[in-house]
VOVEXKOL-434762 format. One record per atom (N, C-alpha, C, O): z, y, x. Coordinates in steps of 0.001 Angstrom, whole numbers, padded with zeros to 6 digits, always signed. Example, Ala and Ser with C-alpha at 12.3 -4.5 7.8 and 13.67 -1.06 7.14 Angstrom:
! residues 2
+007800-005690+013190+007800-004500+012300+007800-003300+013200+008465-003319+014236+007080-002250+012850+007140-001060+013670+007870+000030+012900+008039+001138+013409
! end
This chain:
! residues 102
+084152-018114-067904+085346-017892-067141+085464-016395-066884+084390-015803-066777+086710-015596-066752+087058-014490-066568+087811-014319-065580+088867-014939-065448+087308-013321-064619+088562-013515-063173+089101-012375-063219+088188-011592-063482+090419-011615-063077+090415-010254-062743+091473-010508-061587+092329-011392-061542+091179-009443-060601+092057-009050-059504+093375-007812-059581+093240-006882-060377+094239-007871-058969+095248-007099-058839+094533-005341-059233+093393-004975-058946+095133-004873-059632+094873-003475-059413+094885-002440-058344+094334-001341-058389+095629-002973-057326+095678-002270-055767+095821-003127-055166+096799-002791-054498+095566-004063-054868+095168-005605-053834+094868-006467-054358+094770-006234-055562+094617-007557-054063+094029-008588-053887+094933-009665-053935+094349-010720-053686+096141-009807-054161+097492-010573-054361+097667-011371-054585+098163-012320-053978+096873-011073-056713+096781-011398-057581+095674-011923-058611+095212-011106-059408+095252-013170-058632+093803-013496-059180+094244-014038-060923+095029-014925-061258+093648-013388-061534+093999-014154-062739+092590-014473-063075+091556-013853-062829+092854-015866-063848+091691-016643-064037+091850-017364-065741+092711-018233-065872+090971-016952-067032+090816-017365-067575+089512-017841-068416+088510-017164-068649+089798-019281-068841+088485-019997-069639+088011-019774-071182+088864-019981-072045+086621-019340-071615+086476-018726-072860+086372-020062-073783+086567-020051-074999+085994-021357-072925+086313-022867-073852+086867-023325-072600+086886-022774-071500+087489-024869-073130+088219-025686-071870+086885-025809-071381+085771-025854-071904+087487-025862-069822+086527-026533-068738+086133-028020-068585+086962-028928-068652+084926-028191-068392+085125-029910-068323+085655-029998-066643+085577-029346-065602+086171-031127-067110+086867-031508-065456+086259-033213-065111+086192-034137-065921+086041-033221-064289+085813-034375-063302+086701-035369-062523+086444-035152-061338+087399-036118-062587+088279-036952-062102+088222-038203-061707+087733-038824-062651+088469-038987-060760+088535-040637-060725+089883-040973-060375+090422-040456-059397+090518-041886-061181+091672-042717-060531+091714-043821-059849+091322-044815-060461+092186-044021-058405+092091-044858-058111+092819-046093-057920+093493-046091-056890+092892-047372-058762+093992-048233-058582+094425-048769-057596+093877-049823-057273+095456-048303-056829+095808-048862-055858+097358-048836-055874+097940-049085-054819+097960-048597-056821+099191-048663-056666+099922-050003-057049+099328-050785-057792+101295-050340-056540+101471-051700-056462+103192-051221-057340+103888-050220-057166+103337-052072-057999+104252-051879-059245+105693-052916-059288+106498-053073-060206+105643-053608-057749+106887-054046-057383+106763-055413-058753+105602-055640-059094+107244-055779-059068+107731-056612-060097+106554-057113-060765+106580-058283-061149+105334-056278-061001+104210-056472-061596+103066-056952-060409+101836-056974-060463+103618-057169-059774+102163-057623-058118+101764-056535-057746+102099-055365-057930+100782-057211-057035+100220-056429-055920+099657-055095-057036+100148-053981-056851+098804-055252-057975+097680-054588-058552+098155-054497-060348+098425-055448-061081+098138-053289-060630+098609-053249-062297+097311-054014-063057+096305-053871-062362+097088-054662-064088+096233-055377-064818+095488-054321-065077+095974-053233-064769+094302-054345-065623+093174-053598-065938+093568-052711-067165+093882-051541-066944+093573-053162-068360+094038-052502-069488+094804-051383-069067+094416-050245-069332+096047-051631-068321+097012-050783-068136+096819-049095-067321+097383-048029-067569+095986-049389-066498+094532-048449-065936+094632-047986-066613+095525-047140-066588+093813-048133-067793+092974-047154-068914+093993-046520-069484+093719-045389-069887+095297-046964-069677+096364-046396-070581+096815-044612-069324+097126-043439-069531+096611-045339-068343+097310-044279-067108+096215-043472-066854+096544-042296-066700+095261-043646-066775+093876-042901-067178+093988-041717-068333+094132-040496-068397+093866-042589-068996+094093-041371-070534+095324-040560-070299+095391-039352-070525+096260-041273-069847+097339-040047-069875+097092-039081-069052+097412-037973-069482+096712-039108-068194+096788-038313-066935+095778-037409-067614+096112-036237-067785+094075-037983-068196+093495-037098-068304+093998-036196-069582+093694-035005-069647+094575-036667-070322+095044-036153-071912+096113-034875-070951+095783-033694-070833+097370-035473-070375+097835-034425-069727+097227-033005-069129+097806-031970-069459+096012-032929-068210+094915-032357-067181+094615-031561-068663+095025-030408-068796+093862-032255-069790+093217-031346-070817+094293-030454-071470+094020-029255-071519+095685-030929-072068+096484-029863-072346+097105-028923-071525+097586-027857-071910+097083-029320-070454+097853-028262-069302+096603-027080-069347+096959-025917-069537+095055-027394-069160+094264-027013-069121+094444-025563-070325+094412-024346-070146+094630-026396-071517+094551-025284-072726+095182-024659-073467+095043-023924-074445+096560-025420-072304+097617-024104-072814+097931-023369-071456+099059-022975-071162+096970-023244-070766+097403-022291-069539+096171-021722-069110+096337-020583-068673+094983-022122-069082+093869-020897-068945+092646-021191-069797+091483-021175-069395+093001-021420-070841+092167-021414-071725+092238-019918-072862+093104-019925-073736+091515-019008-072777+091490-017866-073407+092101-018495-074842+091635-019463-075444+093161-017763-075195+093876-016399-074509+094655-016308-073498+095006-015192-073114+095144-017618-072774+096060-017835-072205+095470-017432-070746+094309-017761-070505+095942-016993-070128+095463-016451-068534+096791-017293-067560+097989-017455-067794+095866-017721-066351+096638-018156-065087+096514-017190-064035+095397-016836-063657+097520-016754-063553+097823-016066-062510+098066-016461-061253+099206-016920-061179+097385-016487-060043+097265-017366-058596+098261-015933-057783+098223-014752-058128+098780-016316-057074+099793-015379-056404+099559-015511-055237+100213-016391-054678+098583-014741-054408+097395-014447-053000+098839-013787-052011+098903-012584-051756+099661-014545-051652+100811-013567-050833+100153-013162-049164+100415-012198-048444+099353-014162-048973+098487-013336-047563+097619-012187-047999+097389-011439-047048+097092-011823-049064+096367-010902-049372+097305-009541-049834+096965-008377-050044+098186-009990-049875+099008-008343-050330+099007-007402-049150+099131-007753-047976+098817-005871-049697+099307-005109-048982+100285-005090-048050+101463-005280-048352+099879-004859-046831+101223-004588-046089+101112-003177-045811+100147-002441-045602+102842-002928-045885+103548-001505-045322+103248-001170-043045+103222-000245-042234+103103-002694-043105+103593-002574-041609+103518-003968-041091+104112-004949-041536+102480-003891-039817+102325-005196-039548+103295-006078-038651+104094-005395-038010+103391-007401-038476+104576-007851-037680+103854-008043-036081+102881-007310-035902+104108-008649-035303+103819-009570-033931+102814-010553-033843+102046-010844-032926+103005-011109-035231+102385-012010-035820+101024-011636-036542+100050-012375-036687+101112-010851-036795+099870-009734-037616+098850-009714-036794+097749-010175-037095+099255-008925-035159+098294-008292-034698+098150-009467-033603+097376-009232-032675+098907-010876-033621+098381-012275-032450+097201-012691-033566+096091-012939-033095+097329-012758-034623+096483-013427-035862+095057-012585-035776+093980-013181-035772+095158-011070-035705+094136-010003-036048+093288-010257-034541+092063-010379-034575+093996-010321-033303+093256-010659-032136+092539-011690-032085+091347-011429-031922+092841-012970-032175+092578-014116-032049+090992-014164-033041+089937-014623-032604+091137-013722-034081+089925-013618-035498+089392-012693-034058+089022-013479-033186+089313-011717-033774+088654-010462-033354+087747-011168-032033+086520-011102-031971+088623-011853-030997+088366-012701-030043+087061-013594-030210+085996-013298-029667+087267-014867-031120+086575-015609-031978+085527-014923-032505+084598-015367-031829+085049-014129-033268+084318-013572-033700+082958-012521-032917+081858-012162-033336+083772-012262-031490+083434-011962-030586+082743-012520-029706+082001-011848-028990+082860-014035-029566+082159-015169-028968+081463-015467-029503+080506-015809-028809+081237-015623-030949+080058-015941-031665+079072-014684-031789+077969-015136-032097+079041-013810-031716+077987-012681-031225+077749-012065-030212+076831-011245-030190
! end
């Protein structure tokens, strides 16, 4: 995996994979299909299974699978020009907190 950060903040995380990642998933049947009962039949599982995971693997490798890079957009981490009201109730409160624990 390859991470790089913004060039003057922290904003911006781009994240790409040099092979697909294995991924880990469980589905759980619990959905109820109106017309079909309470519970979809078993077989039908496996069909919604595969898709989902077949979906998960191509989204996977056409979006951060080298060469392809994903870009995460950190909007609390950007630079600010100038803080709001809100800035410096947020910056106290951390400062406060942090203060009680030492």
């Amino acid at each position: 995996m390859r991470i790089a950060l913004g060039p003057t903040d922290l904003s911006k995380l781009q994240v790409s994979f040099l092979e697909p990642p294995t991924v880990n998933m469980a589905l759980a049947p619990s959905l109820s299909a109106g017309v079909l009962g309470p519970q979809l039949p078993l077989p039908l599982w496996g069909v919604i299974d595969r898709a989902v995971r077949g979906g998960a693997e191509n989204w996977l490798t056409n979006h951060v699978v080298a060469p392809h890079v994903y870009t995460f957009n950190l909007d609390k981490l950007k630079r600010k020009s100038e803080l709001t009201a809100e800035d410096v109730q947020v910056a106290t409160a951390a400062a406060l907190e942090a203060s009680r624990r030492f």
